[in-house]
C-alpha positions in Angstrom: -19.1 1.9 -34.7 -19.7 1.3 -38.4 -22.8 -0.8 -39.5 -23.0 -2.5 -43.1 -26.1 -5.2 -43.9 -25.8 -8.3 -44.5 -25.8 -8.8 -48.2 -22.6 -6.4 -48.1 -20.6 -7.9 -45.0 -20.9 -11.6 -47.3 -20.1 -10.0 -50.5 -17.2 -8.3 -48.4 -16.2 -11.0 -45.8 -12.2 -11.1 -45.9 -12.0 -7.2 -46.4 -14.5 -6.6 -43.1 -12.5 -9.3 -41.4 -9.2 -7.4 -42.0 -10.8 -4.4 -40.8 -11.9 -5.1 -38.0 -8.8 -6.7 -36.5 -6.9 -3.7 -38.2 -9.2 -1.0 -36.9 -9.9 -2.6 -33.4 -13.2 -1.5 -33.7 -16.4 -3.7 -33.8 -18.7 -3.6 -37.0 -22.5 -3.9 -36.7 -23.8 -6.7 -39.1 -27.9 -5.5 -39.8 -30.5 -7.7 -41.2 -34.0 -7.2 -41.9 -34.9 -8.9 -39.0 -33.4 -6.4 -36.2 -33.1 -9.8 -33.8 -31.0 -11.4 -36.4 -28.6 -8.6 -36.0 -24.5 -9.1 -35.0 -21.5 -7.6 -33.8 -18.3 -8.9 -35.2 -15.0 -8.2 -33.2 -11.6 -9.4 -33.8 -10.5 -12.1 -31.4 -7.7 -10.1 -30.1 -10.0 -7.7 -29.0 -12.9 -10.5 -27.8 -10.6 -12.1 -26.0 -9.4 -8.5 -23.7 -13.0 -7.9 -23.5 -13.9 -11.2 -21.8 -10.8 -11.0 -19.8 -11.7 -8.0 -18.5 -15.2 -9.1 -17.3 -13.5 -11.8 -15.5 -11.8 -9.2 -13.5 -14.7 -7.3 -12.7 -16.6 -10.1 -11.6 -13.8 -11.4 -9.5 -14.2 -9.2 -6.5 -10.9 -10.8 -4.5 -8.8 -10.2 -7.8 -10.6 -6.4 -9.1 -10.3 -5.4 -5.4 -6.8 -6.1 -5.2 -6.0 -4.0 -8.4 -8.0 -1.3 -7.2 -5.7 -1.6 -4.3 -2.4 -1.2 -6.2 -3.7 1.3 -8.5 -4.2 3.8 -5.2 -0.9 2.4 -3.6 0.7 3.7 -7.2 -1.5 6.6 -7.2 -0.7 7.7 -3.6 3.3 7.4 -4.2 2.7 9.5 -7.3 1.8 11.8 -5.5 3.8 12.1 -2.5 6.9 11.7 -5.4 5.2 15.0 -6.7 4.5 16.5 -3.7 8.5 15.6 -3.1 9.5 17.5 -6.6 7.4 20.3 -5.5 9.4 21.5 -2.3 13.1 21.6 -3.9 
């Protein structure tokens, strides 16, 4: 994760911005204060993030993924276990 300070990320705004949402990858924003500190993200890439925590918290909705992921997992297998005998 890259890291510029503050004076530059100002001086820089619509180039970091582009970045960013090009790179997909979050950008430290340092201060001399270290609790004044930020992390800027794309919104494309905020909005997957908080998404996903929703379906983590969710425990009906993340078990029931879990659920299909081993159902798809299982049938993987057996197709593969299927390819192996011929």
């Amino acid at each position: 994760m890259e890291a510029t300070t503050y004076s530059n990320f100002r001086k820089s705004l619509k180039s970091f911005m582009k970045q960013v949402n090009e790179d997909s990858e979050p950008l430290i924003v340092t201060n001399k204060n270290k609790e004044e500190d930020i992390v800027v993200m794309g919104k494309d890439d905020y909005d997957s993030l908080v998404e996903t925590m929703r379906i983590i918290e969710n425990k009906y909705l993340y078990n029931k993924i879990r659920r299909g992921r081993e159902q798809l997992d299982s049938k993987s297998n057996y197709h593969s276990w299927q390819s192996d005998k011929r």
